[in-house]
C-alpha positions in Angstrom: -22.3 -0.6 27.7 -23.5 -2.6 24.5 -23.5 -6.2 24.0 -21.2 -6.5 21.4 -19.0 -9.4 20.0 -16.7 -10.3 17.5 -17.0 -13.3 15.4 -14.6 -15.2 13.7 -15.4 -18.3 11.4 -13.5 -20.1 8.7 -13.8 -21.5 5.5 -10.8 -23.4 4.0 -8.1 -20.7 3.4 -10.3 -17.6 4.0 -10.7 -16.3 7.9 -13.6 -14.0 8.2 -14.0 -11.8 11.2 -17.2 -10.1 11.6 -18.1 -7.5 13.9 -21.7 -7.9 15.6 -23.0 -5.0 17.9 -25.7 -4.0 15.4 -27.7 -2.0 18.0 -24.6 0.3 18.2 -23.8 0.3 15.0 -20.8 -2.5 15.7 -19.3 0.5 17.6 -16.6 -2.2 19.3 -16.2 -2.6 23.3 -13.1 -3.7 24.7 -13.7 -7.1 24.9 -14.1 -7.0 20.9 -10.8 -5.1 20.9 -9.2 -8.0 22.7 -10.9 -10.7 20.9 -9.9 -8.6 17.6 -6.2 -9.1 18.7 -6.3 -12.2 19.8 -8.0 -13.6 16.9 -5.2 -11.5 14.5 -2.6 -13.5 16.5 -4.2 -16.5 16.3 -4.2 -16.8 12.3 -1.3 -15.4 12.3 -0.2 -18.5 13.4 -2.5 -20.7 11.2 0.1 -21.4 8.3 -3.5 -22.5 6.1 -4.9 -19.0 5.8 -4.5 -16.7 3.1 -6.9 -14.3 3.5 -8.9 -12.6 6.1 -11.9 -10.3 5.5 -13.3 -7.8 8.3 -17.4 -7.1 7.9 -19.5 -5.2 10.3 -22.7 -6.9 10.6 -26.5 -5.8 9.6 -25.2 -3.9 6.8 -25.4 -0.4 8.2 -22.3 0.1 9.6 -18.9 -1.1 9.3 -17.3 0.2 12.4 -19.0 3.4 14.1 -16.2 3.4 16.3 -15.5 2.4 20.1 -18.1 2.3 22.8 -16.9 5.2 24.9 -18.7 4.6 28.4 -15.7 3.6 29.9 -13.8 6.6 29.1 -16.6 8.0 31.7 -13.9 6.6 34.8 -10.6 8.5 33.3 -9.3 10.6 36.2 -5.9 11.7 34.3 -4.4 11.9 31.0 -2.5 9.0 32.0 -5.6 7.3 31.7 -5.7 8.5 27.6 -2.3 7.0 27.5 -3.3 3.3 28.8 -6.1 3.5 26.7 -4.2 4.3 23.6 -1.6 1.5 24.1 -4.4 -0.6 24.3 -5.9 0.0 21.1 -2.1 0.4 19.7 -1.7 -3.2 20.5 -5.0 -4.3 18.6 -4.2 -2.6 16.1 -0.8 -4.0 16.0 -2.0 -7.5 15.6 -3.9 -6.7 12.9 -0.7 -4.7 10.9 0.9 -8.0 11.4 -1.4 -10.1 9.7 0.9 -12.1 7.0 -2.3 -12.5 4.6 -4.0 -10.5 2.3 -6.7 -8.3 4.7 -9.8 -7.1 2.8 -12.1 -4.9 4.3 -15.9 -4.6 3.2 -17.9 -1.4 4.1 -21.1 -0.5 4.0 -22.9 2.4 5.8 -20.5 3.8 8.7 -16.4 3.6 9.1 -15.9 6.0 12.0 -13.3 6.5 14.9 -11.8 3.2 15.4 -13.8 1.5 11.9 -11.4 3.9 9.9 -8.2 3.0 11.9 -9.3 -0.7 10.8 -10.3 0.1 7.5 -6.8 1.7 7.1 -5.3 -1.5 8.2 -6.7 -3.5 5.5 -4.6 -4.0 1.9 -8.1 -4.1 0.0 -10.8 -2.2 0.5 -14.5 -2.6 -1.2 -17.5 -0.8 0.0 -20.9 0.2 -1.5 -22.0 3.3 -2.7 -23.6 4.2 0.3 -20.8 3.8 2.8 -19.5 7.0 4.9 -16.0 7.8 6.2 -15.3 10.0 9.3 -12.9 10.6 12.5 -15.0 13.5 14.2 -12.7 13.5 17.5 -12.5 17.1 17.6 -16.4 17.2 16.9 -17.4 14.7 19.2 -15.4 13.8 22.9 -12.5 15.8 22.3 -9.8 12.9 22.3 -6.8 12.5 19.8 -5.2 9.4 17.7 -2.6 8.0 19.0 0.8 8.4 16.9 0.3 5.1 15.4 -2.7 5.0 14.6 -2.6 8.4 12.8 0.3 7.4 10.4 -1.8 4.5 9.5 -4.8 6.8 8.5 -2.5 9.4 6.9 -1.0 6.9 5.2 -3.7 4.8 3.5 -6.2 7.5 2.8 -3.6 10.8 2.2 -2.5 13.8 4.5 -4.9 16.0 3.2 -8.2 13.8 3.3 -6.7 12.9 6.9 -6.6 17.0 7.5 -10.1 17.1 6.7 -11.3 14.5 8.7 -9.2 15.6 12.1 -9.4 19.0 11.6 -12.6 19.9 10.3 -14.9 16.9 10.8 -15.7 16.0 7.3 -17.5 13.0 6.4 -16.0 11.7 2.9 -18.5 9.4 0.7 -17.3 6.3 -0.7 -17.7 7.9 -4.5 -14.3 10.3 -3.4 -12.9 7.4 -1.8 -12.8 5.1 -4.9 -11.9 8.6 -6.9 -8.5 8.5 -5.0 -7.6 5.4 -5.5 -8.2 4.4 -1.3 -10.9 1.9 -2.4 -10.6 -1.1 -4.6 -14.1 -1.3 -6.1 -17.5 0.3 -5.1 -20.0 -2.4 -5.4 -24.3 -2.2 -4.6 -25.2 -4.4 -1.9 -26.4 -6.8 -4.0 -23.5 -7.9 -5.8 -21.0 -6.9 -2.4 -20.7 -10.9 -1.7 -20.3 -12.1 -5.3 -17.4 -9.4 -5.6 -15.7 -10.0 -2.1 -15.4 -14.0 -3.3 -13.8 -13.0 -6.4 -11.6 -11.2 -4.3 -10.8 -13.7 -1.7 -9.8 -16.1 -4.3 -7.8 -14.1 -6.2 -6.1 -13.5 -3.7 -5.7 -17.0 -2.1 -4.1 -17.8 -5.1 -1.1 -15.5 -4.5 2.2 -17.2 -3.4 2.1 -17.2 0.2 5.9 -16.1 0.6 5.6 -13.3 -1.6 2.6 -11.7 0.2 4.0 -12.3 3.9 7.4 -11.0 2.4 5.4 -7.6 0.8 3.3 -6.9 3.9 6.2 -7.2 6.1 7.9 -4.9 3.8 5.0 -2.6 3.5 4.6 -3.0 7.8 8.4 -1.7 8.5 8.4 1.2 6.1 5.4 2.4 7.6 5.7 1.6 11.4 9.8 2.3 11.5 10.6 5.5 13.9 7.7 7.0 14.9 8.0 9.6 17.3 6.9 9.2 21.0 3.7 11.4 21.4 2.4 10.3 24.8 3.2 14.4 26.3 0.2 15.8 23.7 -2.0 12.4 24.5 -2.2 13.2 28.0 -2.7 16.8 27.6 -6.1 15.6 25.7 -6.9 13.0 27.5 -6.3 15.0 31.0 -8.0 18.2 29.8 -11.4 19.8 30.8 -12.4 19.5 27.2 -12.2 16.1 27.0 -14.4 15.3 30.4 -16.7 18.1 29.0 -16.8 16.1 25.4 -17.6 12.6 26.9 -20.5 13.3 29.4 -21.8 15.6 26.6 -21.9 12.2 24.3 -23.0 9.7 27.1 -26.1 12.6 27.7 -26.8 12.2 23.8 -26.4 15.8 23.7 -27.0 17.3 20.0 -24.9 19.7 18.6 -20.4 20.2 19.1 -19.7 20.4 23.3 -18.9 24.1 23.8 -14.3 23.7 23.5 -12.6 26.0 26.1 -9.4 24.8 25.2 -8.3 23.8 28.8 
């Protein structure tokens, strides 16, 4: 497993939390999923933040997605549905931020980078920065019902479609073109442009931005359906086992699906 961590730092009313697993391309292990909630919960309840920003660090990747050696010990598809939960309640801290989130891509936003970078109420990348959720190209796994409404919903059904169901990596050019990012901005001016931000969006009434994302959290989080039959069919199939030692063995080329 890779030696990954999460770093949080802050400067006056801006929280920054930066994701450092470079050699990995910031893929995140589980202990930077925890600290990643934990952290969310933590300025949640720090009454002096107004904004947080989420950077992967070395300026290749964002988030290439989660380091996937443990899924190497699943024995069921129970296992699928623990692991799911987990990354539901991580993400769930994050949803529940009650400041202005910005996230700032460049290079990579894959698997669980996307799921974060559909979290985020601003989004700013450069013009080299790649978007992608290649389950069905890769191990074989699903999303879990939560965490696919939050996709759908931020970059659109369709694109969504295209990612799940086909593998498709969208640039950041079609991105900005449908309105998903904020700004597209070369890496030389990506700093400059996220402090503009940051600012601007300090500046906000505070009760009128935890009143909107609240808002914005209920409409989109209220009644989802309980899918946890179709994640352990995925996570318990001979596919998926097939899909993950196929990865761990560095394997080129899509596992060969029996659809079992």
């Amino acid at each position: 497993m890779s030696e990954g961590k999460l770093v949080y730092e802050k400067r006056e009313a801006i929280a920054q939390i930066s994701f450092d697993n470079p050699s990995a391309h910031n893929a995140l292990t589980h202990q930077m999923w925890c600290d990643l909630r934990d952290v969310c919960r933590e300025i949640a309840q720090d009454s002096s933040v107004r904004v947080v920003t989420f950077r992967g660090v070395g300026g290749k990747a964002f988030i290439s997605g989660t380091d996937i050696s443990g899924f190497v010990g699943f024995t069921s598809g129970r296992d699928g549905i623990a692991y799911e939960r987990h990354i539901d309640e991580c993400m769930a801290a994050v949803d529940a931020l009650p400041v202005t989130t910005i996230a700032i891509i460049e290079g990579w936003a894959v698997g669980g980078g996307l799921n974060i970078f559909s979290a985020a109420d601003i989004r700013i990348a450069t013009p080299d920065a790649r978007f992608a959720s290649p389950l069905g190209r890769t191990i074989g796994n699903c999303l879990s019902m939560s965490s696919c409404a939050r996709i759908a919903g931020a970059i659109g059904v369709t694109m969504a479609k295209r990612m799940l169901l086909l593998g498709e990596v969208v640039s950041a050019q079609e991105m900005m073109s449908k309105g998903v990012l904020y700004n597209l901005v070369e890496a030389g001016g990506l700093d400059a442009a996220v402090e503009t931000l940051c600012l601007r969006a300090v500046s906000n009434a505070p009760l009128t931005t935890r009143a909107s994302k609240e808002m914005i959290r209920r409409l989109s989080s209220a009644n989802l359906p309980n899918i946890d039959d179709l994640i352990e069919q995925v996570y318990g199939s001979e596919d998926f086992k097939r899909g993950v030692q196929n990865f761990v063995a560095k394997n080129k080329g899509v596992p060969q699906w029996s659809g079992k």
